[in-house]
C-alpha atoms as an extended CHARMM CRD file, in Angstrom:
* protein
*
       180  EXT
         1         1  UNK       CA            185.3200000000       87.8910000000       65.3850000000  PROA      1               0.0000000000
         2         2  UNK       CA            185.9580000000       85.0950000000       66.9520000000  PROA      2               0.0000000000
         3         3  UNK       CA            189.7140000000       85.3930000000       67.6850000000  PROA      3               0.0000000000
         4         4  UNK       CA            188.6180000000       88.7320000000       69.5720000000  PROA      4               0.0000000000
         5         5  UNK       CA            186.1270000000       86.5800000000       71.6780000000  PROA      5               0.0000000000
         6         6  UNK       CA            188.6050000000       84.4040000000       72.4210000000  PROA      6               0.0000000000
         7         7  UNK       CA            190.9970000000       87.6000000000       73.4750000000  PROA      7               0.0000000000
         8         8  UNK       CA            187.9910000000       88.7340000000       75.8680000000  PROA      8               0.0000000000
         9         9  UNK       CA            187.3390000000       85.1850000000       76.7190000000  PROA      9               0.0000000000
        10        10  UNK       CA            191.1030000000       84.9070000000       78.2420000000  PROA      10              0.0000000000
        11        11  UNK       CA            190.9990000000       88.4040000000       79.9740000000  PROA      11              0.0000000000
        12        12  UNK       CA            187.6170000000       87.7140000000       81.6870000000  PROA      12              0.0000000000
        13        13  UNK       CA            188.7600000000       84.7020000000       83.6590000000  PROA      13              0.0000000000
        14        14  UNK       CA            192.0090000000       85.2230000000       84.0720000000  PROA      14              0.0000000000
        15        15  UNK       CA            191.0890000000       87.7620000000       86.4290000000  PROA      15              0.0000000000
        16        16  UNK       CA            188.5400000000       85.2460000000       87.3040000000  PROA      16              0.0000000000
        17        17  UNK       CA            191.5610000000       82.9660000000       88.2900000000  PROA      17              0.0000000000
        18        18  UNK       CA            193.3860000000       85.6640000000       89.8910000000  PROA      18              0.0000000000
        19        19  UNK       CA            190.4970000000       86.3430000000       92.2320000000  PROA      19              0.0000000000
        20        20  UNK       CA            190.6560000000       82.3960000000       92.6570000000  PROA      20              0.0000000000
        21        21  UNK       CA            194.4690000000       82.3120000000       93.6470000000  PROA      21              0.0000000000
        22        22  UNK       CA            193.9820000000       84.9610000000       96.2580000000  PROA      22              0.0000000000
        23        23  UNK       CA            190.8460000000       83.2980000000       97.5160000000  PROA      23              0.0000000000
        24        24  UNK       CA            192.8510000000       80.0090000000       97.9340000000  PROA      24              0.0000000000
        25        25  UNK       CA            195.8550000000       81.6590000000       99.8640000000  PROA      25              0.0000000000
        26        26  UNK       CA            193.1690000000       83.0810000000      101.9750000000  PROA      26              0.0000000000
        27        27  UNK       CA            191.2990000000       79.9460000000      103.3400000000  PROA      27              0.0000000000
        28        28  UNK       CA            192.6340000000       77.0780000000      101.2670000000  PROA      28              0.0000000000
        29        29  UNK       CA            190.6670000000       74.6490000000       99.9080000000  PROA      29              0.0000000000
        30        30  UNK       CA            187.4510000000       74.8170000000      102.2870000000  PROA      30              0.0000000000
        31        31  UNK       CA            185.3950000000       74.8950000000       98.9910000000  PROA      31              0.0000000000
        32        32  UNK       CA            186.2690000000       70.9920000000       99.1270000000  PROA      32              0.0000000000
        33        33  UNK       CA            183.5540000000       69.6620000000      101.7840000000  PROA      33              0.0000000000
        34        34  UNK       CA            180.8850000000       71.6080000000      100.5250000000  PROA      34              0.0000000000
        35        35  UNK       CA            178.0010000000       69.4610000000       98.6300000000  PROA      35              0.0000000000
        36        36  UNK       CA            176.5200000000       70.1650000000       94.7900000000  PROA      36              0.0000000000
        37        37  UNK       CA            173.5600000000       71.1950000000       96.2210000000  PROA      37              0.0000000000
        38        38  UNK       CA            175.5310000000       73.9130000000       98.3380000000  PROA      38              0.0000000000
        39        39  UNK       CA            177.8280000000       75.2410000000       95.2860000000  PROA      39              0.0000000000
        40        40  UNK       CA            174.1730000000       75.6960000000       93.0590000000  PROA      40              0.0000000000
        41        41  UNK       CA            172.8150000000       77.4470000000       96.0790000000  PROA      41              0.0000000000
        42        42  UNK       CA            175.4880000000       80.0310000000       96.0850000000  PROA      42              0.0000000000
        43        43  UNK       CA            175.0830000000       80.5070000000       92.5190000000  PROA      43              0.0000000000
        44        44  UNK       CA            171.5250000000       80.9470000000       92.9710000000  PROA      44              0.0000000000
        45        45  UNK       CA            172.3380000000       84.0180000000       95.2020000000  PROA      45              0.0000000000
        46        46  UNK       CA            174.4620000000       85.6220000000       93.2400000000  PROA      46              0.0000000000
        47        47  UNK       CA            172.5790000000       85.4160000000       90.2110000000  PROA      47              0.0000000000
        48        48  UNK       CA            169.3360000000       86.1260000000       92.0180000000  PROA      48              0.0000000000
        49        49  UNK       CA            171.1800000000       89.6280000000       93.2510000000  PROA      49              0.0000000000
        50        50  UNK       CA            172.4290000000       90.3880000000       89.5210000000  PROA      50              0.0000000000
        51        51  UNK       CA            168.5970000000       90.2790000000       88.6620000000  PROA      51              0.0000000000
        52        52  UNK       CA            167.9620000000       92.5050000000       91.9230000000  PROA      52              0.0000000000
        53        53  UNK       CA            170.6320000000       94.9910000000       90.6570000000  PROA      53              0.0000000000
        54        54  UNK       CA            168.9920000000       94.8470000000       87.4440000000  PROA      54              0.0000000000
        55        55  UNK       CA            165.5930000000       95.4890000000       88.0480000000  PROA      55              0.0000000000
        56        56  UNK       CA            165.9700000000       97.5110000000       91.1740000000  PROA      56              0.0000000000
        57        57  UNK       CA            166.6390000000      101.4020000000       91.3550000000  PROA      57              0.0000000000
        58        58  UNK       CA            168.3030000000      101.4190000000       94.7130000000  PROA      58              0.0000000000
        59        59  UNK       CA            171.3810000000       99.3200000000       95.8790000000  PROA      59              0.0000000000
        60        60  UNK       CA            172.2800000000       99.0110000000       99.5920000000  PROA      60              0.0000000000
        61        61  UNK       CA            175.6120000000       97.3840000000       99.1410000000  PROA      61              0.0000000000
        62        62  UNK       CA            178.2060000000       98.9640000000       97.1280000000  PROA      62              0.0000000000
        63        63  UNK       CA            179.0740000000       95.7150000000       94.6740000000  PROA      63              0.0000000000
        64        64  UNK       CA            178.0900000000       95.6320000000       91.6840000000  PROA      64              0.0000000000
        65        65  UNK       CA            177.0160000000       92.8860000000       88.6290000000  PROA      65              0.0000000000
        66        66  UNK       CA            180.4330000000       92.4130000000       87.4500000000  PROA      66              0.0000000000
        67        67  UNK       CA            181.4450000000       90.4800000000       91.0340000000  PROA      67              0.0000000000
        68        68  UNK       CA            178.3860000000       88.4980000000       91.3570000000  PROA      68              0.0000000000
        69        69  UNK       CA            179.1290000000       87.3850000000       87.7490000000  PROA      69              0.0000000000
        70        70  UNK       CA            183.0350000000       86.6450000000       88.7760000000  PROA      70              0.0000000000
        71        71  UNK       CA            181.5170000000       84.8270000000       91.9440000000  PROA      71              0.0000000000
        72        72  UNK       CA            178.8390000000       82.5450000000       89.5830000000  PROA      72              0.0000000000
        73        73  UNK       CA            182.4980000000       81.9060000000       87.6290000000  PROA      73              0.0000000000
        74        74  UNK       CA            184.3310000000       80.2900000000       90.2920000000  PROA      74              0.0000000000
        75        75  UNK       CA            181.7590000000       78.5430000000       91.8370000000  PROA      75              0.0000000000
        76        76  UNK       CA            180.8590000000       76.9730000000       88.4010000000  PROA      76              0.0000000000
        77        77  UNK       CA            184.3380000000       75.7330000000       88.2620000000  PROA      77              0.0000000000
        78        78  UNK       CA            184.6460000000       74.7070000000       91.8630000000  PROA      78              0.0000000000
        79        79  UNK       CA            181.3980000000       72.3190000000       91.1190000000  PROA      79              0.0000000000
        80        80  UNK       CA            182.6820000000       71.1020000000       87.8450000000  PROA      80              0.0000000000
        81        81  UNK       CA            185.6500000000       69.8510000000       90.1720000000  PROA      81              0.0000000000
        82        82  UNK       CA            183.3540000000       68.2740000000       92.6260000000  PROA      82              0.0000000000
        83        83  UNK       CA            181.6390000000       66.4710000000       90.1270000000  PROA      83              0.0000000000
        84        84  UNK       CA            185.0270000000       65.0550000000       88.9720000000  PROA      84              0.0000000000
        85        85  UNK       CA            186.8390000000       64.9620000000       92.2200000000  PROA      85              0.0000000000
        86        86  UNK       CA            184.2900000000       64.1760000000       94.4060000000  PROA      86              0.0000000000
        87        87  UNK       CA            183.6530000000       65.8310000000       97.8350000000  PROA      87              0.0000000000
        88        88  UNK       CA            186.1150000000       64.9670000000      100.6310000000  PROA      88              0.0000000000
        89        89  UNK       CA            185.4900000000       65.8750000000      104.6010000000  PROA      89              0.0000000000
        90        90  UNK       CA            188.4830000000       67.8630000000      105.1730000000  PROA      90              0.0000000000
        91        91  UNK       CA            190.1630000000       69.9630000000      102.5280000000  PROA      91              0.0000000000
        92        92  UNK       CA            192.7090000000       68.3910000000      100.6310000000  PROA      92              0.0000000000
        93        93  UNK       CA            194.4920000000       70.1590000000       97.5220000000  PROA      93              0.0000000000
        94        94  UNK       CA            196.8050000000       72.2900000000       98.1470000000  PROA      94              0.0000000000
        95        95  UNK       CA            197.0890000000       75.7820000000       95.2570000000  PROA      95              0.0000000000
        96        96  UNK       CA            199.0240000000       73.8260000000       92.3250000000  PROA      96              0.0000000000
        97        97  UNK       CA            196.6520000000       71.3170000000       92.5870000000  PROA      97              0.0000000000
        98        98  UNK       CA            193.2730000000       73.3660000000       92.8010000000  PROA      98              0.0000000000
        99        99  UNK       CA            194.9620000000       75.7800000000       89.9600000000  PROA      99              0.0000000000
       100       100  UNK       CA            196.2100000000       72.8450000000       87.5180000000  PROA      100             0.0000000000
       101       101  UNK       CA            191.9740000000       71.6230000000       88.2550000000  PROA      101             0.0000000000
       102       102  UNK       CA            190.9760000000       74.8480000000       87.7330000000  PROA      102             0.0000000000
       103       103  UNK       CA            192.6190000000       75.0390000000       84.4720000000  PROA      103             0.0000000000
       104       104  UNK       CA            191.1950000000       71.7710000000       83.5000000000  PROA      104             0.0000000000
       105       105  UNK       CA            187.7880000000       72.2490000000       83.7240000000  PROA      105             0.0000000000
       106       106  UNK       CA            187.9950000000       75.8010000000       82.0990000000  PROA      106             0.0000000000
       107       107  UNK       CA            189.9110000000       74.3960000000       79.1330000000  PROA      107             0.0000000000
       108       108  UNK       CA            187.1320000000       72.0960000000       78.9430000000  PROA      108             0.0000000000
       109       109  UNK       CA            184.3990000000       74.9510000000       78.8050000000  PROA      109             0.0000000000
       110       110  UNK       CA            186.5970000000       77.6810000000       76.5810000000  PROA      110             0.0000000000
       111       111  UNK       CA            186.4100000000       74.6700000000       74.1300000000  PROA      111             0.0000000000
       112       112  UNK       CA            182.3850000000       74.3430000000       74.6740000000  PROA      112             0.0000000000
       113       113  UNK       CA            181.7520000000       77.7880000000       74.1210000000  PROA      113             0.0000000000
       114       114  UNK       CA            184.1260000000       78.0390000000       70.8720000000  PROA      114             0.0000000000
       115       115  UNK       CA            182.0290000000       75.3480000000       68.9980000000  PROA      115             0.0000000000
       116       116  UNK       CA            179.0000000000       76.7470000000       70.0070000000  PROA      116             0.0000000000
       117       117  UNK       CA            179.8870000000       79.8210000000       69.6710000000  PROA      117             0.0000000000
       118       118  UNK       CA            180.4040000000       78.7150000000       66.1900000000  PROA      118             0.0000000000
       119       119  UNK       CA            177.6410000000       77.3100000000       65.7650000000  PROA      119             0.0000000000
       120       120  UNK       CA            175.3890000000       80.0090000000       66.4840000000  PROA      120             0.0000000000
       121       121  UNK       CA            177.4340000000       82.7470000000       65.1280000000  PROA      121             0.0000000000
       122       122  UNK       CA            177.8740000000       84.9350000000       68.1430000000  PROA      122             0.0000000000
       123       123  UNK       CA            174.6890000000       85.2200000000       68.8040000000  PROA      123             0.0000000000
       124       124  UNK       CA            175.2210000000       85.9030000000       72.3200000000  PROA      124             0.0000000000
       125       125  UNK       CA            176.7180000000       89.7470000000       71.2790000000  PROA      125             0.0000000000
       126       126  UNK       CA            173.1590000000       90.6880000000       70.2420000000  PROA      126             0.0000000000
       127       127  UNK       CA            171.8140000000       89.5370000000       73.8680000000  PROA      127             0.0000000000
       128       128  UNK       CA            171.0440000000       91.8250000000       76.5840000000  PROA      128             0.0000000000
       129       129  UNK       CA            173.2930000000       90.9480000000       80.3520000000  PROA      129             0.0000000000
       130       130  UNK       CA            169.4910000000       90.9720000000       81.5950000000  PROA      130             0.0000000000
       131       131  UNK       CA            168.7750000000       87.9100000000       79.0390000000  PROA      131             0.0000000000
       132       132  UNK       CA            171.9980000000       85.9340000000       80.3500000000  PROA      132             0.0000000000
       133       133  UNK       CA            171.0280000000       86.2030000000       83.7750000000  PROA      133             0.0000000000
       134       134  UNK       CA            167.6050000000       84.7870000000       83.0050000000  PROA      134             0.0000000000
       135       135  UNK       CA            169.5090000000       82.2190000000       81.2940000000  PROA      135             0.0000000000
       136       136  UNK       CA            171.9470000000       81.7110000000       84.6170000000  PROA      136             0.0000000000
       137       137  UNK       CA            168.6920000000       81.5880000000       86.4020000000  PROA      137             0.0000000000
       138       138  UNK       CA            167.2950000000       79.2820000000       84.4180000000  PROA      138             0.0000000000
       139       139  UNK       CA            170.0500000000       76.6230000000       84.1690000000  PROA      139             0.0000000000
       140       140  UNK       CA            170.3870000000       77.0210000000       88.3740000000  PROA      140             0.0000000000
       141       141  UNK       CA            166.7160000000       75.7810000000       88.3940000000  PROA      141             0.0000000000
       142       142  UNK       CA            167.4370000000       72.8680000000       85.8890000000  PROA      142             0.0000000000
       143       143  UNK       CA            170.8530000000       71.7730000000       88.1000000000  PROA      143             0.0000000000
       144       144  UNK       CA            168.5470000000       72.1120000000       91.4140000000  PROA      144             0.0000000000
       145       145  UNK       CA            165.7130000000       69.7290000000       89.5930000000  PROA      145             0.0000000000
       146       146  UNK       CA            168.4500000000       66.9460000000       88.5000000000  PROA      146             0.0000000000
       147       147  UNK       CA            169.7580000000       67.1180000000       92.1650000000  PROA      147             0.0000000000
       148       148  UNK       CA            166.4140000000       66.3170000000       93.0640000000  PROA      148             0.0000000000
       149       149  UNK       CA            166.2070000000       63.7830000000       90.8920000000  PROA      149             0.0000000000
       150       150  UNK       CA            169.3630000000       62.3860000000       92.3020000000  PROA      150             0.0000000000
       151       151  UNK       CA            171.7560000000       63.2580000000       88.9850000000  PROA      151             0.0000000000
       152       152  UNK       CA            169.4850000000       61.1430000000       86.6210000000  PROA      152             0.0000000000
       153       153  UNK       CA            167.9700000000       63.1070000000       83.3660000000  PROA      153             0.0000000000
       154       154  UNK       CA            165.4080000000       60.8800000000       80.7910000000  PROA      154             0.0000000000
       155       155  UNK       CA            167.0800000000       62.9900000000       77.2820000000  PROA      155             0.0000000000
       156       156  UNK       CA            168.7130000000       66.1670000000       79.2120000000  PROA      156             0.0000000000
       157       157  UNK       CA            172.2270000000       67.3050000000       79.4490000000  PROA      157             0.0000000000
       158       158  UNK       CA            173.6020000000       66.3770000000       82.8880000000  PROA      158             0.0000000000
       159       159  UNK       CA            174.9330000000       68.9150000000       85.5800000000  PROA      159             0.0000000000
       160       160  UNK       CA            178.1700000000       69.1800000000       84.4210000000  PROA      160             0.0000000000
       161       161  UNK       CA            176.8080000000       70.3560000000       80.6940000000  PROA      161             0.0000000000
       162       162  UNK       CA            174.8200000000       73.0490000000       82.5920000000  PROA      162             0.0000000000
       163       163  UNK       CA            177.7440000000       74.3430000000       84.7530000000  PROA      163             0.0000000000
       164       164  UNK       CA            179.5880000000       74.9190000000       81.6360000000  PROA      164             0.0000000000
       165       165  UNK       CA            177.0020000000       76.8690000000       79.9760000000  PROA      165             0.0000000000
       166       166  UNK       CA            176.3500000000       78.9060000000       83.3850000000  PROA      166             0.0000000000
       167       167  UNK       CA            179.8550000000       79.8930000000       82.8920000000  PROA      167             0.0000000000
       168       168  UNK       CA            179.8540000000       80.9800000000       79.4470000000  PROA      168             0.0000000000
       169       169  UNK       CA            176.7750000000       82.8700000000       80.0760000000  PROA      169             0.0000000000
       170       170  UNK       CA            178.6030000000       84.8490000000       82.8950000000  PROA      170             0.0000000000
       171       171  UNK       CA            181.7570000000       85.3590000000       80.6240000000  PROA      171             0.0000000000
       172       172  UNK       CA            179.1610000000       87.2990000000       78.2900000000  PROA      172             0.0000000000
       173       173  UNK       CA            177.8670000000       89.7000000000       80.6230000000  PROA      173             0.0000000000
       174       174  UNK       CA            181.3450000000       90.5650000000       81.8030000000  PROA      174             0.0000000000
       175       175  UNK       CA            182.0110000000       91.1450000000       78.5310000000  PROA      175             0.0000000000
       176       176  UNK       CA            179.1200000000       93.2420000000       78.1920000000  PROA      176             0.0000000000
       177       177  UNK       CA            179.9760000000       94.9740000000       80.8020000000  PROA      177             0.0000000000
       178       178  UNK       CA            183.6210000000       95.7600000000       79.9450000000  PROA      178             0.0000000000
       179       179  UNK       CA            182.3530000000       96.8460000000       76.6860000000  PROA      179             0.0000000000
       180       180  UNK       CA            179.6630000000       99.6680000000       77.5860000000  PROA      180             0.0000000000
């Protein structure tokens, strides 16, 4: 089972990345001046709108879960960079180097999610996508609490450990999705 997570793992965000690429050719890398605080806000939407979608009967724009979840994807990734780059005043990589940073920090989360995933046995596949956006929810308000706390945790995993998991959640649910 879990080669064929793996399989879904790769298809999920590489059209993740795709959407990435063509987002980059678009406006570049703008994504570099924005602040933490600003990235886990605009997860916060978009997960806050899955859990609309979810609980609500009507819909008044015509998007549904599966871009909010690609959205939560990127933006994980864009922070993870932020935390290791650093945020700069006018954007500064160009699309090798966002892609080859890209690729770094979602190498580094794949990896996450395969030793947890062994660890737990696949649990996830017996969640509901409701469940995992609770989770995404949750882990938003955890990153937004250690910003307050200016990055410092007493015995907690740190932002970056939470971005990662944010991501995996959101590979799920696509999953999921792609599967019903």
């Amino acid at each position: 089972m879990a080669i064929k997570t793996s399989n879904q793992y790769d298809l999920v965000t590489t059209n993740c990345r795709n959407l990435f690429l063509k987002k980059m050719k678009d406006y570049g890398s703008a994504w570099r001046i924005l602040r933490l605080s600003s990235l886990t806000d605009q997860i916060f939407i978009k997960a806050q709108r899955i859990r609309s979608l979810q609980t609500n009967k009507t819909r008044k724009v015509d998007e549904g879960q599966a871009s909010e979840f690609i959205g939560i994807i990127n933006y994980s990734i864009m922070s993870l960079i932020q935390i290791e780059e650093g945020i700069v005043e006018t954007p500064d990589l160009d699309l090798e180097a966002a892609l080859n940073l890209y690729d770094i920090q979602l190498d580094k989360t794949k990896s996450l999610m395969e030793n947890k995933n062994h660890d737990y046995g696949e649990a996830w596949r017996d969640m509901r996508v409701s469940s995992l956006t609770d989770l995404i929810i949750q882990k938003i308000l955890r990153i937004k609490q250690i910003e307050d706390n200016q990055g410092k945790t007493l015995v907690s995993e740190g932002i970056d450990a939470n971005y990662q998991d944010i991501i995996n959640y959101s590979v799920f649910a696509l999953i999921h999705l792609e599967e019903k």
